[in-house]
N, C-alpha and C positions, 0 to 999 in steps of 0.2 A: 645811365640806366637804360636798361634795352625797351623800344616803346611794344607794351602791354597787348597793341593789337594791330591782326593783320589780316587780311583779304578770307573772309570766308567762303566755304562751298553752299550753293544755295541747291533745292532742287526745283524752286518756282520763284518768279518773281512777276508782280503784276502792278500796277499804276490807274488808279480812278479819279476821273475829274469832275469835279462840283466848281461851276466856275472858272475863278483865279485860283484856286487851291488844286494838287495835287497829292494822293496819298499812295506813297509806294511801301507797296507789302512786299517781305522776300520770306521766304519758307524754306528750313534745313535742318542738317543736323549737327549737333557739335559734340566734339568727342569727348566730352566728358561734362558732370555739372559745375566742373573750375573753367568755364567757360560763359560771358555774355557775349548775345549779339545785337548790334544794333547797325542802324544804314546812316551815314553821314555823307556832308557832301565832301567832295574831292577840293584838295588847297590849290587848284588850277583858278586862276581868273577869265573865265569863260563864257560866253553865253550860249546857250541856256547852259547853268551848271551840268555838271557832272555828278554823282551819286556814286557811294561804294558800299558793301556788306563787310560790314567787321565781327571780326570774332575777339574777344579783348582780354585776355589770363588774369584771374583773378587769386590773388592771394593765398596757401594750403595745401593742403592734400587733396584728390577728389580722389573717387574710384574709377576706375574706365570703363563706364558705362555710356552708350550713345545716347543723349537727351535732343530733342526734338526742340524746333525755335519757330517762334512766329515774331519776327518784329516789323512798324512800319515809322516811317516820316513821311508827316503831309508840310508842301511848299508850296510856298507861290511860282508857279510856272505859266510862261505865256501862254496866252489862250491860242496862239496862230502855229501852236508846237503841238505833233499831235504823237510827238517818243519824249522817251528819259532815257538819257546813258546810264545805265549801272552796270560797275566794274564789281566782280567776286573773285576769289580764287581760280575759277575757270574762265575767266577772259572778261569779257563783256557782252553786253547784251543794249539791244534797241528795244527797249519795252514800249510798246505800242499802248499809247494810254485810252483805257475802255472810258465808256460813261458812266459815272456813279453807279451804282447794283441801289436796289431796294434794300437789299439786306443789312444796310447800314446808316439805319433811318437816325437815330440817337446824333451820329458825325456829319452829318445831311442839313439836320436841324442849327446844328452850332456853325458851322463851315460856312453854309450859306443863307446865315442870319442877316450880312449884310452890315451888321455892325463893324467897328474899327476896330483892328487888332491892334493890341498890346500886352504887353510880359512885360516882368522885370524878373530877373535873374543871374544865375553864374553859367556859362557854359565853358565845357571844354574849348582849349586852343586848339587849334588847327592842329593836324599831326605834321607838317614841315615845322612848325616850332616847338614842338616836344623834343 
């Protein structure tokens, strides 16, 4: 089976640091709403990773109409790093990472609580083992 998703067009992408945390926002459009986007990172064993913008086909008909995307992922990224690679459809970029904005006081509060992270969950494989 053919894999579901591949390198999206973005027309912004930015990266804010609170910290050890990083949250990379990319901004686009996808041609149709049989489309989600999201950023993961790249299956390169690398430091500091790598990051990419997917576009991923989901299952039906849609119409072809252009829908608008906002998606982000926040990481732990080294503090003495002050880009993120992310690869799109149109090449890649050095995203020069800003300082945290005010405007996102809610992800501020939780990010830089200070306490231990933890999850438990399922997450997608890697796309080289798909």
């Amino acid at each position: 089976m053919a894999d579901p998703c591949e390198l999206a067009q973005r027309t912004s992408i930015r990266a804010f640091r609170d910290g050890p945390k990083v949250t990379i926002v990319a901004e686009g459009d996808l041609p149709s709403p049989g489309f989600d986007a999201k950023i993961a990172q790249r299956p390169e064993r690398i430091f500091p990773p790598w990051y990419e913008v997917l576009r991923c086909s989901r299952p039906g008909t849609f119409p072809q109409v252009v829908v608008p995307y906002k998606v982000s992922l926040t990481v732990n990224h080294s503090e003495d790093r002050d880009v993120v690679r992310v690869f799109h459809a149109d090449g890649d970029d050095q995203v020069k990472i800003e300082v945290y904005p005010g405007e996102l006081p809610a992800y501020g509060d939780v990010a830089g609580s200070g306490e231990p992270d933890e999850a438990s969950g399922v997450s997608e494989p890697p796309l080289s083992a798909r």
